[in-house]
DSSP file (Angstrom, degrees, kcal/mol; ACC not computed):
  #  RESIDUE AA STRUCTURE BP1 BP2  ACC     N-H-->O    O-->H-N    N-H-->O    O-->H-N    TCO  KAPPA ALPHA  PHI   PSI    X-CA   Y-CA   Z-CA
    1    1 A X              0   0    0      0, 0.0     2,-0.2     0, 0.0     3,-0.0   0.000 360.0 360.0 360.0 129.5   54.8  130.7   38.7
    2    2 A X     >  -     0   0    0      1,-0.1     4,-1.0     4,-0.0     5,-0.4  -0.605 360.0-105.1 -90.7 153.3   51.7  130.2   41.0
    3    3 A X  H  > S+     0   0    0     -2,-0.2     4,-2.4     1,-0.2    -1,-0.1   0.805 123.4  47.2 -19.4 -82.6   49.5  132.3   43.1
    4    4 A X  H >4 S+     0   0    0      2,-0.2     3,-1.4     1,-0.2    -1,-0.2   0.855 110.9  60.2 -46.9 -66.9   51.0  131.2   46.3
    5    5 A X  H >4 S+     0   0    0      1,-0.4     3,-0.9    -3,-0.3     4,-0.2   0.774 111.4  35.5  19.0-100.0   54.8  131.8   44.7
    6    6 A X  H 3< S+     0   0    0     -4,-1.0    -1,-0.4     1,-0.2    -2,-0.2   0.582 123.3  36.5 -98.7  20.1   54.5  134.7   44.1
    7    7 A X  T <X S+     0   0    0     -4,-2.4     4,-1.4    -3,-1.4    -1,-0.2  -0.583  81.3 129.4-111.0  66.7   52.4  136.2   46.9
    8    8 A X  H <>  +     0   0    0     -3,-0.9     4,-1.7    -2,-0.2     5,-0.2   0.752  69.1  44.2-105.7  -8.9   54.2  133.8   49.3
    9    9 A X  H  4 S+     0   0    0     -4,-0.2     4,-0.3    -3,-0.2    -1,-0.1   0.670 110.3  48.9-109.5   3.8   55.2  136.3   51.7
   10   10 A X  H  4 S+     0   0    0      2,-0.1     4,-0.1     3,-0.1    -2,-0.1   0.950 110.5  55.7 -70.8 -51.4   52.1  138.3   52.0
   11   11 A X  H >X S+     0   0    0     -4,-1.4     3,-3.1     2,-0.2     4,-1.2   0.937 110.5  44.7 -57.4 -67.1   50.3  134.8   52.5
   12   12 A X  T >< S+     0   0    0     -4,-1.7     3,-6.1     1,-0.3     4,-0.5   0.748 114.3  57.2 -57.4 -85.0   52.7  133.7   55.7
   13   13 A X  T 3> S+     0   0    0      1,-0.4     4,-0.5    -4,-0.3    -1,-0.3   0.221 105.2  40.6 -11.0 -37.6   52.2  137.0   56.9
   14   14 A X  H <> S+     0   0    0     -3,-3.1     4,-0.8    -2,-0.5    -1,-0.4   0.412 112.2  56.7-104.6  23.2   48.9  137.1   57.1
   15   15 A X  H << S+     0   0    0     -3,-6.1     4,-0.4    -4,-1.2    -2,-0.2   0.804 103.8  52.3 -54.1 -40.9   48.9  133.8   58.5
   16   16 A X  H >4>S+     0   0    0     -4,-0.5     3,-1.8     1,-0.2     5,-0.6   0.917 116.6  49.2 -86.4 -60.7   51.4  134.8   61.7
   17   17 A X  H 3X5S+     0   0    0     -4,-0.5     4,-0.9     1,-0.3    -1,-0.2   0.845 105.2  46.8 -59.4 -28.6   48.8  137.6   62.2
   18   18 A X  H 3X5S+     0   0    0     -4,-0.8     4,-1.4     2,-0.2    -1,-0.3   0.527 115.8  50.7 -83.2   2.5   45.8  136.0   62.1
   19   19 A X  H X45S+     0   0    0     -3,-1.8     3,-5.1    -4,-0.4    -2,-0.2   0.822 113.2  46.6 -71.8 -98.5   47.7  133.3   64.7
   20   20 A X  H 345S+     0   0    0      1,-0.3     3,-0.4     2,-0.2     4,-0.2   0.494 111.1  51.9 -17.2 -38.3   48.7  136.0   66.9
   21   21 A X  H 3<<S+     0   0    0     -4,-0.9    -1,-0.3    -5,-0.6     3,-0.2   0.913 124.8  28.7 -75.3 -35.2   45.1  137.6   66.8
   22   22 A X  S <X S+     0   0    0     -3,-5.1     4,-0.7    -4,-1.4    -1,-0.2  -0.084  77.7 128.8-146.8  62.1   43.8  134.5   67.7
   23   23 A X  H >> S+     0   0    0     -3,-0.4     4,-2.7     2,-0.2     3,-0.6   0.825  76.1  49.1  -1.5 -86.3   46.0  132.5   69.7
   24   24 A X  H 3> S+     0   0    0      1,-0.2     4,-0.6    -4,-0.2    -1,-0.2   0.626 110.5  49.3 -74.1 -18.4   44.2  131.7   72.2
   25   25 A X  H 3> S+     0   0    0      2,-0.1     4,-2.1    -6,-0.1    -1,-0.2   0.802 110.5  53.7 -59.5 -40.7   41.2  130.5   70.1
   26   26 A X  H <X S+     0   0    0     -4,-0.7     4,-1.9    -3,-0.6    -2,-0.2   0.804 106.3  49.4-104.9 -44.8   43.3  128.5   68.1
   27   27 A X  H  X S+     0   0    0     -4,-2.7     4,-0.9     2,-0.2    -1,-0.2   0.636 109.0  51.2 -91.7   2.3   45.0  126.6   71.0
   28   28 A X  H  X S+     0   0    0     -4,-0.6     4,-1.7     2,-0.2     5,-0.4   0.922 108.8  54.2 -43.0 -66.0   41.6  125.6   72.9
   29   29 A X  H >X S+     0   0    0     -4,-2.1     4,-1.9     1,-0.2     3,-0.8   0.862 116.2  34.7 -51.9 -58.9   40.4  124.3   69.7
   30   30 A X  H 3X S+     0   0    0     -4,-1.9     4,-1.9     1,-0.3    -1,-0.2   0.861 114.4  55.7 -56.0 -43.1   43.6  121.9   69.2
   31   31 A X  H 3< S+     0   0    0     -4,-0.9     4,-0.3     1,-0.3    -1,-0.3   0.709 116.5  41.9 -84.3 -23.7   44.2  121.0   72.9
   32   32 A X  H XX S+     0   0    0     -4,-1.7     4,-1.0    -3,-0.8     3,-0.5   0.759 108.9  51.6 -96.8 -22.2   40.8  119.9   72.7
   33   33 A X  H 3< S+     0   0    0     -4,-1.9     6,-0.6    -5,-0.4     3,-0.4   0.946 110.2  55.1 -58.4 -39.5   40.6  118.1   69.3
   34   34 A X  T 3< S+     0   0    0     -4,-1.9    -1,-0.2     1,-0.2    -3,-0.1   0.491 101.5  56.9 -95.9  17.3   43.8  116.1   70.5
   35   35 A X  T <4 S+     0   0    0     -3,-0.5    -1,-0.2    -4,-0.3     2,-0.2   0.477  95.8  72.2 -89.4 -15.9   41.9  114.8   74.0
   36   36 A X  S  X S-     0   0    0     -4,-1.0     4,-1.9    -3,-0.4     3,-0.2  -0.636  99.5-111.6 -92.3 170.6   38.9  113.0   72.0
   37   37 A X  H  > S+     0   0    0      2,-0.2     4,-1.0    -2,-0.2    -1,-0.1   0.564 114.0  60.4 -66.4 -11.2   40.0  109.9   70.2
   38   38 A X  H  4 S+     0   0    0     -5,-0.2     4,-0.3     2,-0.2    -1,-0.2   0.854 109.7  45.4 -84.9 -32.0   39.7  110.9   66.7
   39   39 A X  H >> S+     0   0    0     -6,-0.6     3,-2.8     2,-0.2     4,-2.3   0.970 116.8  50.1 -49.2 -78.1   42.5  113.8   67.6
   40   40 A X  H >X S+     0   0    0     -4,-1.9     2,-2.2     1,-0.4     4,-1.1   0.710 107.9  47.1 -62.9 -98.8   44.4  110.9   69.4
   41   41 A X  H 3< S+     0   0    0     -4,-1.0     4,-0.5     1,-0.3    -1,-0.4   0.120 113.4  52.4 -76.9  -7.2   44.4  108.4   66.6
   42   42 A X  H <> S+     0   0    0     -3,-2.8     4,-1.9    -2,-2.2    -1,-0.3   0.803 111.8  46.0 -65.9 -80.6   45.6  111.6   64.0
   43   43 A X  H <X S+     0   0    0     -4,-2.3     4,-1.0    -3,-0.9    -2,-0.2   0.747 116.5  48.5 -46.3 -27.4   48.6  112.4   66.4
   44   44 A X  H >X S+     0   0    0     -4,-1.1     4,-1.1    -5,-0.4     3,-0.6   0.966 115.3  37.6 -57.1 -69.7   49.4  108.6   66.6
   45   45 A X  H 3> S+     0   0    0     -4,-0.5     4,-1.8     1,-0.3    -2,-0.2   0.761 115.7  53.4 -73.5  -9.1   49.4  107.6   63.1
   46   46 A X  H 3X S+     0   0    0     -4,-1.9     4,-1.0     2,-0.2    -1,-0.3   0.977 112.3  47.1 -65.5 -43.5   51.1  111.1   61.9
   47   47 A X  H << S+     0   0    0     -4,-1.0    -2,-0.2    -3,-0.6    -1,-0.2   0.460 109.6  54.2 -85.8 -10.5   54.2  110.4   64.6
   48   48 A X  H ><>S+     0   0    0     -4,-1.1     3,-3.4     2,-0.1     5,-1.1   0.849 109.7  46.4 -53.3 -83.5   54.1  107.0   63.2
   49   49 A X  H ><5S+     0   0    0     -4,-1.8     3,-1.6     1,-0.3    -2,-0.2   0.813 112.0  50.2 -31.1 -46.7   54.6  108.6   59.4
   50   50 A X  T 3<5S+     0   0    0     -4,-1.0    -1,-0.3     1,-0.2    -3,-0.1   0.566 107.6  53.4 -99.0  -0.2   57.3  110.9   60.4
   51   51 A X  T < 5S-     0   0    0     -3,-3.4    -1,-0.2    -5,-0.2    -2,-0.2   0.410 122.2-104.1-105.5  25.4   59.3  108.0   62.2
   52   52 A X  T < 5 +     0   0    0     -3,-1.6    -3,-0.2    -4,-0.4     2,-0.1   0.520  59.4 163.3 108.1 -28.8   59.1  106.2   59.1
   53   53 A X      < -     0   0    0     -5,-1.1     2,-0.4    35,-0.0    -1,-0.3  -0.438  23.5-155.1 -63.3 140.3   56.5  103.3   59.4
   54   54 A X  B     +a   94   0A   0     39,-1.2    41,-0.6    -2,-0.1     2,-0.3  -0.988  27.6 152.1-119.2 124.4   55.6  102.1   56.2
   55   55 A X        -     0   0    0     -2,-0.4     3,-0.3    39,-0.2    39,-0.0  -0.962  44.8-134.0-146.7 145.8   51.8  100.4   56.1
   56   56 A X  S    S+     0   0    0      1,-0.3     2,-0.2    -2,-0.3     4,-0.1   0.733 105.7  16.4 -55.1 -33.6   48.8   99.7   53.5
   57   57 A X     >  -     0   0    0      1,-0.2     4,-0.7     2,-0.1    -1,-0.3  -0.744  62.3-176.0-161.7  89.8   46.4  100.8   55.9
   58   58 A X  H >> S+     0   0    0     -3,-0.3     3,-1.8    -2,-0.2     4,-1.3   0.946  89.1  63.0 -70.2 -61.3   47.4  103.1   59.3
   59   59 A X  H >> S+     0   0    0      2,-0.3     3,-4.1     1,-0.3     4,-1.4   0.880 106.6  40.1 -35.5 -83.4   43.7  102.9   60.5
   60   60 A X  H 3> S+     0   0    0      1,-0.3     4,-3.3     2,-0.2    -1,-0.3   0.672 111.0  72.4 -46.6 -17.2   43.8   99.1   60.8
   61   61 A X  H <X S+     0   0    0     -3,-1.8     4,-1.2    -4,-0.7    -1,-0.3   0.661 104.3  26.3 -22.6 -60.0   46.9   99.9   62.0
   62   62 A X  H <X S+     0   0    0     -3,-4.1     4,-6.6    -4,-1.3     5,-0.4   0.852 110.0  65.8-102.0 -42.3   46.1  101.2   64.9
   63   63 A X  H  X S+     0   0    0     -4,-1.4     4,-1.1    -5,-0.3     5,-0.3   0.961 102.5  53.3 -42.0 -42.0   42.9   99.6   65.6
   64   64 A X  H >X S+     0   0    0     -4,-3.3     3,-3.5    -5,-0.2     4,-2.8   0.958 111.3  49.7 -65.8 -50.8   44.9   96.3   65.9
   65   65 A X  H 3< S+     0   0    0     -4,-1.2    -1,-0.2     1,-0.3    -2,-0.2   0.849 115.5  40.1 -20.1 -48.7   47.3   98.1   68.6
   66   66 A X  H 3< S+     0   0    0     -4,-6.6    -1,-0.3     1,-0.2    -2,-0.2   0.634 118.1  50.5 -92.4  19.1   44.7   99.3   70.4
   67   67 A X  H << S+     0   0    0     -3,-3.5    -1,-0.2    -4,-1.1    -2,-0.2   0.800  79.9 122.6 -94.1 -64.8   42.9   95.9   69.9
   68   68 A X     <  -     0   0    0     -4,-2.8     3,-0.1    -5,-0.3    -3,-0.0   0.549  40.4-170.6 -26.5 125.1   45.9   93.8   71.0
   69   69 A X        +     0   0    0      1,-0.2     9,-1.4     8,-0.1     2,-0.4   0.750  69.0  22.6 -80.2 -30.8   45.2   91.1   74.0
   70   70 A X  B    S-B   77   0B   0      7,-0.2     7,-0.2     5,-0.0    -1,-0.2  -0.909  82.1 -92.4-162.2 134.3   48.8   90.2   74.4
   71   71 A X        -     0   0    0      5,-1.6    28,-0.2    -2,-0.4    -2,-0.0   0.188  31.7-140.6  -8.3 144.4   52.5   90.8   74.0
   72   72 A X  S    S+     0   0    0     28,-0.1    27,-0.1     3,-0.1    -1,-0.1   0.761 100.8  24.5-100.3 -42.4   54.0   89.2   70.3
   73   73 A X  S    S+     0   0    0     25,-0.2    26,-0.1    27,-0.1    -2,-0.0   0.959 134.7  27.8 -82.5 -65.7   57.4   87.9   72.4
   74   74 A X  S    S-     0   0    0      2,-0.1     3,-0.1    26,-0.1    -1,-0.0   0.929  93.7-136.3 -85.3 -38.2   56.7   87.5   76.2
   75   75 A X        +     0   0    0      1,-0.3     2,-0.4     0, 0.0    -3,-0.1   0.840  42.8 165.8  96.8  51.0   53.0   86.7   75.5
   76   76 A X        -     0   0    0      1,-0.1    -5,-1.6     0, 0.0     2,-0.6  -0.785  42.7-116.5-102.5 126.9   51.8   89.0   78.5
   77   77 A X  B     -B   70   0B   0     -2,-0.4    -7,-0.2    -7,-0.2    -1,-0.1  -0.603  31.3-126.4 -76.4 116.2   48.5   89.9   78.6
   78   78 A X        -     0   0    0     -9,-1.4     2,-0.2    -2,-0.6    -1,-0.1  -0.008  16.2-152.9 -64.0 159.6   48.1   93.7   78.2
   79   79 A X        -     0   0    0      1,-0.1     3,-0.2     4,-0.0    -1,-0.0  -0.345  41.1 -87.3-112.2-148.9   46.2   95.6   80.9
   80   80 A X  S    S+     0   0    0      1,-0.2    -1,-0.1    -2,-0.2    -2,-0.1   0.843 123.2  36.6 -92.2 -38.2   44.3   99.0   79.8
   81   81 A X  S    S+     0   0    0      2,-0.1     2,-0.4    -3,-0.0    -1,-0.2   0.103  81.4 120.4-105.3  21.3   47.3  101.3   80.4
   82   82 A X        -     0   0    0     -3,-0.2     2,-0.5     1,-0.1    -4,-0.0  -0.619  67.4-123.4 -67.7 126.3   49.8   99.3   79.4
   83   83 A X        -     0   0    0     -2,-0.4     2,-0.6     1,-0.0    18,-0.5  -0.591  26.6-159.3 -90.0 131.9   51.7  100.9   76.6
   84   84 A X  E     -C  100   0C   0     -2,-0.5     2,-0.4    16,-0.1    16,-0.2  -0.828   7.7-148.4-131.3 127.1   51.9   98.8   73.3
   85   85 A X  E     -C   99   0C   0     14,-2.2    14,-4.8    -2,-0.6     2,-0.3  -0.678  15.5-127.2 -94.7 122.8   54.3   99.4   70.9
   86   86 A X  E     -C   98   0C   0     -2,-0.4     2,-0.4    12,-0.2    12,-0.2  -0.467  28.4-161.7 -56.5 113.5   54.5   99.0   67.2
   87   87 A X  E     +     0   0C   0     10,-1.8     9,-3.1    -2,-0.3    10,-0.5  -0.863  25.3 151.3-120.5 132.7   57.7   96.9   66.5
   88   88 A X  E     -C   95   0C   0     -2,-0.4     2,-0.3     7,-0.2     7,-0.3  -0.946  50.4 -72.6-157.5-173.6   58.9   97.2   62.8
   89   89 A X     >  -     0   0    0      5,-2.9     4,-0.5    -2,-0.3     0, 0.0  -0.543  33.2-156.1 -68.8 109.9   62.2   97.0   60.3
   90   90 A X  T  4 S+     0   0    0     -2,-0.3    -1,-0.1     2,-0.1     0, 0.0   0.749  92.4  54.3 -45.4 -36.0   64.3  100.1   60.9
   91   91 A X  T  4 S+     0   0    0      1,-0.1    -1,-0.1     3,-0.1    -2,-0.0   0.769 127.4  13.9 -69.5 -49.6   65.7   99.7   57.5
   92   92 A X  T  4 S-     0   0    0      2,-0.2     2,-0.6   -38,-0.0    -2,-0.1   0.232  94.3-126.7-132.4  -2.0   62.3   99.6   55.4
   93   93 A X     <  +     0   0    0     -4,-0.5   -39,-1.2     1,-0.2    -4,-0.2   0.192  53.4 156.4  81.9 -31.0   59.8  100.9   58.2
   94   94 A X  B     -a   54   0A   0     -2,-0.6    -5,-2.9   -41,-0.2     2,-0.3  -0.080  46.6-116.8 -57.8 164.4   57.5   97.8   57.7
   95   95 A X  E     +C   88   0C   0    -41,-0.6    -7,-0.2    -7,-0.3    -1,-0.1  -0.638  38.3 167.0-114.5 126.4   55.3   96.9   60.5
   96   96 A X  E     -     0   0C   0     -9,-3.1    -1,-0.2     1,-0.3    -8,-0.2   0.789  54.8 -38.5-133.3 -84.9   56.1   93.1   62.3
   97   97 A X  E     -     0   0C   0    -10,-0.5   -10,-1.8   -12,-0.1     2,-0.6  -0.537  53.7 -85.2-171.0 173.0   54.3   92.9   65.4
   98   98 A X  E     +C   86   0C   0    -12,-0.2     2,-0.3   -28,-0.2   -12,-0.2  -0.951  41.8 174.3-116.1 127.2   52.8   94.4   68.9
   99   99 A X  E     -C   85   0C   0    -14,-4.8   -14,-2.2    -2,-0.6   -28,-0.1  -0.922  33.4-112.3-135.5 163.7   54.8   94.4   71.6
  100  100 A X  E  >  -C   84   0C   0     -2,-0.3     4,-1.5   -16,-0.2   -16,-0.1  -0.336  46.9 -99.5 -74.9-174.0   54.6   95.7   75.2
  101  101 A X  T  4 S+     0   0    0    -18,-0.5    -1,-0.1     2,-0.2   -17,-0.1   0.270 122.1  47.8 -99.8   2.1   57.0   98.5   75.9
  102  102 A X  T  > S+     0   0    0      2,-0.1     4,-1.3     3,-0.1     3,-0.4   0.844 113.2  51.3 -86.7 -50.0   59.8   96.0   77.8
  103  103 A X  T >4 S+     0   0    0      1,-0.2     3,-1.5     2,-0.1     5,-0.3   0.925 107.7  51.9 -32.6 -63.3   59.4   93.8   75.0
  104  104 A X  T 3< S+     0   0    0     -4,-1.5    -1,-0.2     1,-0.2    -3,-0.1   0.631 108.6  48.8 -58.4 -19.9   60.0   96.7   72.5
  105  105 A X  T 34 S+     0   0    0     -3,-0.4    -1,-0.2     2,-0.0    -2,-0.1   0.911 100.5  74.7 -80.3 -30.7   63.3   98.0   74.1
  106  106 A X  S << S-     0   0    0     -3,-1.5     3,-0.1    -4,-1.3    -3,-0.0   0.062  88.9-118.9 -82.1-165.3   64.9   94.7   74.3
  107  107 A X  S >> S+     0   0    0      1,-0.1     3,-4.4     2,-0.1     4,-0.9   0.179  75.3 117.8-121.1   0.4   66.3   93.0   71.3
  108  108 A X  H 3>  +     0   0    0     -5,-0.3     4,-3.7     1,-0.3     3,-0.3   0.736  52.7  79.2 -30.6 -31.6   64.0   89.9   71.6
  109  109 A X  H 3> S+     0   0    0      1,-0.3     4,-5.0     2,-0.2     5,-0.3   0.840  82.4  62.0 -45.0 -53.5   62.5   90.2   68.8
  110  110 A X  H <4 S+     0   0    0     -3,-4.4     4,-0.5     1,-0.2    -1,-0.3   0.573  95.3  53.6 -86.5   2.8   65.0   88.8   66.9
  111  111 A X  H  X S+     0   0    0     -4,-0.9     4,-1.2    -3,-0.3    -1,-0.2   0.800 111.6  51.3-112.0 -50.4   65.3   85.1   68.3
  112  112 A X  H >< S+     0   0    0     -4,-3.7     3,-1.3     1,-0.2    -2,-0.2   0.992 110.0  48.5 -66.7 -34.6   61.4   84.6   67.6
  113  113 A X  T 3< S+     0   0    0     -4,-5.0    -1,-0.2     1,-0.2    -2,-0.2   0.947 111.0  48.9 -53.0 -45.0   61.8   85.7   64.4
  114  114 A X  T 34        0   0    0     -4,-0.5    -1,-0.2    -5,-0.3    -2,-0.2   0.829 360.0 360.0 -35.7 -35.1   64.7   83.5   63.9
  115  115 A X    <<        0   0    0     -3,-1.3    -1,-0.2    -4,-1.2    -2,-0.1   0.441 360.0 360.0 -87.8 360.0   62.9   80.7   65.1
């Protein structure tokens, strides 16, 4: 049995207490880690992970998103705040294309691939 094991409720314990003691330390630091870009580009590619995308290489990953010139379907040229959305296989989580966020709702997708 390992360390953590068996001392696994003394550890949480003093985890939740040293939270509590320093709260308010603790959420300045994150609320500012996730406003600079390295912060952003964690919270991306994690929320990515837990919905399932599967990729070699989530950094290049994102760079091409935030890279992208233009829509994969409508061919739209994105503007700076235009949200662009990773379009991939529900079934096996791989990663097919960047599409703006009209693109990504609709079912378009599937007559260019087809094509």
């Amino acid at each position: 049995m390992s360390y953590y094991q068996k001392n696994r409720d003394a550890i949480l314990q003093k985890r939740k207490s040293y939270y509590e003691n320093n709260k308010e330390k603790i959420l300045a630091r994150e609320s500012g880690y996730y406003k600079n870009e390295d912060g952003k580009k964690r919270k991306t590619i994690n929320a990515w992970k837990r919905m399932g995308l599967v990729a070699d290489d989530y950094e290049a990953l994102y760079d091409l998103r935030k890279n992208a010139e233009k829509c994969w379907i409508c061919e739209k040229a994105f503007q700076p705040d235009d949200k662009r959305c990773l379009d991939h296989d529900h079934e096996t989580g791989k990663f097919r294309q960047i599409l703006c966020y009209s693109c990504n709702v609709r079912d378009n997708w599937k007559n260019k691939v087809s094509k």
